[in-house]
C-alpha positions as CSV (number, residue, x, y, z in Angstrom):
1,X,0.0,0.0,0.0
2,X,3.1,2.3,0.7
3,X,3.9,1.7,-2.9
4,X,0.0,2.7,-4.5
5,X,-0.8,-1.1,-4.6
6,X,-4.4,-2.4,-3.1
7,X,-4.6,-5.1,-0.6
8,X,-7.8,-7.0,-2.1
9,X,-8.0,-10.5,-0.1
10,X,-7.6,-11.9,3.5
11,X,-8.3,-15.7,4.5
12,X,-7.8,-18.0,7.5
13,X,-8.6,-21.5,8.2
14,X,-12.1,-20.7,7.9
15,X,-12.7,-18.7,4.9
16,X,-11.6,-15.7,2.7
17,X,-12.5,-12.0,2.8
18,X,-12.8,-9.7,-0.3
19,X,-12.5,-6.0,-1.7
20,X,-13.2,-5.5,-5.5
21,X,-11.4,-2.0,-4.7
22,X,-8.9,-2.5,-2.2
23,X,-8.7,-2.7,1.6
24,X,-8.9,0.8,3.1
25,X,-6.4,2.0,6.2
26,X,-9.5,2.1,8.7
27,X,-10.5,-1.8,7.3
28,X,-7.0,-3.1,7.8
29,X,-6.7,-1.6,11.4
30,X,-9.8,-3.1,12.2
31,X,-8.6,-6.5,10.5
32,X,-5.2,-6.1,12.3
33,X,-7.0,-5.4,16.1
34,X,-9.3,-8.3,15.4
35,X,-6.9,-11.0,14.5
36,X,-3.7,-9.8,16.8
37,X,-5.9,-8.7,19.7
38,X,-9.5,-10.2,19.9
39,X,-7.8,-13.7,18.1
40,X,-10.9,-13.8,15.9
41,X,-11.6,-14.6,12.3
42,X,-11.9,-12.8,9.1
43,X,-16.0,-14.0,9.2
44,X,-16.2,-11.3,12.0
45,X,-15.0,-8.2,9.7
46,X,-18.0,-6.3,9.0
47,X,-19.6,-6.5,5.4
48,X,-21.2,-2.9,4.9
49,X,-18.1,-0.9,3.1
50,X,-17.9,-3.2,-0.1
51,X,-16.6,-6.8,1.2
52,X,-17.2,-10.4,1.0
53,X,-17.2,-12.9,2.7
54,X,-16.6,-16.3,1.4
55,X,-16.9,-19.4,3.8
56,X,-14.7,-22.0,3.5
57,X,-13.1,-21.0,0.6
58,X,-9.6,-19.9,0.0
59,X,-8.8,-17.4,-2.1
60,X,-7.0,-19.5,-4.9
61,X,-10.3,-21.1,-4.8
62,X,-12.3,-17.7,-6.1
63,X,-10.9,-16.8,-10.0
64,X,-10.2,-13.4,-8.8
65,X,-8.4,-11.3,-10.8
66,X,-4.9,-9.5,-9.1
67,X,-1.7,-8.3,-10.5
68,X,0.5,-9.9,-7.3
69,X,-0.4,-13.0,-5.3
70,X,1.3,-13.5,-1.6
71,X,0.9,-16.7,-0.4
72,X,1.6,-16.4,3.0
73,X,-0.4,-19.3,5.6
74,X,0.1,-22.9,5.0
75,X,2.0,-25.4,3.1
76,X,0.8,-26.4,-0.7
77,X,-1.8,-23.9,-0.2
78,X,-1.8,-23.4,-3.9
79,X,-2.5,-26.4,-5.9
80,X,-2.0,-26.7,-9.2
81,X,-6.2,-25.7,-9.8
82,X,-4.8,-22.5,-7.6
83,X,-2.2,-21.7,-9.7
84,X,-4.4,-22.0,-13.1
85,X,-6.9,-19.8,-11.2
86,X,-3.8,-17.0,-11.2
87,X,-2.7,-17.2,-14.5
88,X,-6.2,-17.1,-15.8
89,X,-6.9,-13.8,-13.3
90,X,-3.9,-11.9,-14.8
91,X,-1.3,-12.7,-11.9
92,X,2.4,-11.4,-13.3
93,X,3.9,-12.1,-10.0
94,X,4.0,-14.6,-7.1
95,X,6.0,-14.1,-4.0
96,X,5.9,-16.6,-1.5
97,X,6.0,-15.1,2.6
98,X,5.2,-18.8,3.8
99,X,7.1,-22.3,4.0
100,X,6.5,-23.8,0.5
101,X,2.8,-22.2,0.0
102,X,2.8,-23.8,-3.3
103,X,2.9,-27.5,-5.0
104,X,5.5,-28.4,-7.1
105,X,3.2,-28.9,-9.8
106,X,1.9,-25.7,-9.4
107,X,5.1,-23.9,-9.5
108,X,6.5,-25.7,-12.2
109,X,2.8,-24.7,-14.1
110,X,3.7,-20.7,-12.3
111,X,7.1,-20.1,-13.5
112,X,5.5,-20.6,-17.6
113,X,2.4,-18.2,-17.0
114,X,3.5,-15.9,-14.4
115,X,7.0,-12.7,-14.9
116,X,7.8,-13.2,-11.8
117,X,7.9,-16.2,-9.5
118,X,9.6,-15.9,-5.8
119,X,10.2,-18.9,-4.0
120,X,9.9,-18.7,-0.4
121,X,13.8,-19.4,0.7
122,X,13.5,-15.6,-1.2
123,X,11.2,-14.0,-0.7
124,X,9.8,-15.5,3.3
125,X,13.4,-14.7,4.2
126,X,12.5,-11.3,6.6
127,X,11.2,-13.4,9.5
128,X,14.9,-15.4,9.7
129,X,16.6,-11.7,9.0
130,X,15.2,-9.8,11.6
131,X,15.5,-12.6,13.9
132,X,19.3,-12.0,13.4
133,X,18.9,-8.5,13.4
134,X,17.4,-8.6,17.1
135,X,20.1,-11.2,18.0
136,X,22.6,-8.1,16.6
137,X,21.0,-6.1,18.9
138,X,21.4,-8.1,22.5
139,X,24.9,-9.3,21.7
140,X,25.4,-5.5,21.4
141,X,23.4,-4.2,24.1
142,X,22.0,-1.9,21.7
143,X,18.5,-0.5,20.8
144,X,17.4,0.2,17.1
145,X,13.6,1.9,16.3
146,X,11.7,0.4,14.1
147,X,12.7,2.5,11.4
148,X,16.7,1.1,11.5
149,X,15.1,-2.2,11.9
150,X,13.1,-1.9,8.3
151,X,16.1,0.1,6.7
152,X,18.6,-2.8,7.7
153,X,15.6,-5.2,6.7
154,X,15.1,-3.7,3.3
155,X,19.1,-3.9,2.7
156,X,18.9,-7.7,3.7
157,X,15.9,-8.2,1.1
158,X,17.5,-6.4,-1.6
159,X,20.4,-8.0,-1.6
160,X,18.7,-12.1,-1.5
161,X,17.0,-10.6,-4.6
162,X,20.2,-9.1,-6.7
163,X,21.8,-12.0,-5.5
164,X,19.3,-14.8,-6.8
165,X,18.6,-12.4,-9.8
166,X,21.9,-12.4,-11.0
167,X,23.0,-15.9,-10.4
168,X,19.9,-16.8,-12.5
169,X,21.3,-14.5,-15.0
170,X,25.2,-16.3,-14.8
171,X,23.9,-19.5,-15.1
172,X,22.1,-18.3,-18.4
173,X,18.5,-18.8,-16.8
174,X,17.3,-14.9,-16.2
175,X,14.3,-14.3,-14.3
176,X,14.0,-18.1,-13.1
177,X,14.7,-16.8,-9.2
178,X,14.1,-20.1,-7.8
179,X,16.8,-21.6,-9.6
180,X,18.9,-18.6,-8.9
181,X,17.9,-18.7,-5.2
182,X,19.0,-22.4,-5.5
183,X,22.2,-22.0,-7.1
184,X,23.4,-19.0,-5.2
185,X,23.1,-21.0,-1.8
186,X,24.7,-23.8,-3.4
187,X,27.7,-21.4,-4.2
188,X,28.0,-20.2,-0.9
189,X,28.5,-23.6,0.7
190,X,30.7,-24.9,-1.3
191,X,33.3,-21.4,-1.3
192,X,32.8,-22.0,2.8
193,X,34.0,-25.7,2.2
194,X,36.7,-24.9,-0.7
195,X,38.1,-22.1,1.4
196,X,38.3,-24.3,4.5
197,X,40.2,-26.9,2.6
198,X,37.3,-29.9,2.4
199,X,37.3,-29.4,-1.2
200,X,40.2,-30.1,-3.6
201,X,38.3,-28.9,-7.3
C-alpha cells in the first residue's frame, strides 16, 4: 500500500474475505486489532463498506483477478487448480511469505504463466533476517527503532533478490529466481567448504 498497490484478499482457516477496490487504512486496522488482539476470524470483519465474505473458501479457490499473489499461511496452499486460477486472473507475480505455499506442480505450471515467481527461501526470508537482526542487537546491548530495523531489513531483502537475480542470470537462466535462489546457496556452501580446505576442485 506504501507503494500505491491495493490489498484486495484476507483468509484464515475458515474462509476468505474480499474487496473489488482494495482494503482501506481504517479496514485493515480493524482486521489487524481483530486478529492480533480479539484472536478472531476474518468472518467477524464487517460486510457494509464493499466486502465479501466467502466461507470456507480460499482465495485460490475464487478466480479473482490481481496483478501480485502473496501466499503467505500454509503449506501447498496453492494447488495446481490454484495456480491455473492466477494465471487465468492476470497474476504477473508470485511471491511466496510462507514455508512452500505452493505444490511443485503448481510452480513448475507458475514459472511458464506468471514474470515473476519468488520462491519462499526468497522471498519469506524477513522473518529469519530480523531474527538475526534482534540477536545483533542483545549481543550488542544496543537499541534500534523500528525504522533502522526496516532500513537494515530492506538492505537484507534487496540483496537475496540481486543475488538470486543475478545468479539466475550467470547460469544463463534470467528471471528463473528459484533456480537462482537455489544456485546461489549452493555457491555459498561450497566457497565455505573450498576455502576451508574440504574441497580439492
Amino acid at each position: 500500500m506504501e507503494l500505491g498497490g491495493q490489498v484486495c484478499t484476507f483468509s484464515d482457516s475458515t474462509g476468505t474475505i474480499t474487496s473489488a477496490e482494495g482494503f482501506s487504512e481504517d479496514q485493515l486496522k480493524e482486521l489487524f486489532h481483530l486478529k492480533n488482539v480479539k484472536r478472531g476470524r476474518v468472518s467477524e470483519m464487517s460486510t457494509a463498506e464493499g466486502l465479501e465474505y466467502h466461507a470456507g473458501k480460499s482465495v485460490w479457490e475464487l478466480g479473482l483477478n490481481c496483478d501480485i499473489a502473496l501466499p503467505s499461511a500454509t503449506q501447498n496452499e496453492i494447488t495446481l487448480e490454484g495456480a491455473k486460477n492466477l494465471a487465468a486472473g492476470g497474476c504477473w507475480c508470485v511471491a511466496e511469505g510462507a514455508n512452500m505455499p505452493t505444490t511443485n506442480e503448481a510452480v513448475d505450471y507458475l514459472k511458464t504463466k506468471v514474470d515473476i515467481y519468488i520462491p519462499a527461501k526468497a522471498a519469506n526470508a524477513g522473518g529469519v533476517a530480523t531474527s538475526a537482526l534482534e540477536m545483533a542487537q542483545n549481543s550488542a546491548r544496543l537499541f534500534w527503532s523500528s525504522e533502522e530495523v526496516d532500513e537494515k531489513l530492506n538492505g537484507i531483502m534487496t540483496n537475496i533478490f540481486a543475488t538470486a537475480y543475478k545468479t539466475a542470470q550467470e547460469f544463463d537462466r534470467p528471471w528463473d529466481l528459484q533456480f537462482g535462489a537455489n544456485a546461489a546457496g549452493f555457491l555459498k556452501v561450497y566457497k565455505a567448504y573450498k576455502a576451508m580446505g574440504y574441497l580439492k576442485f
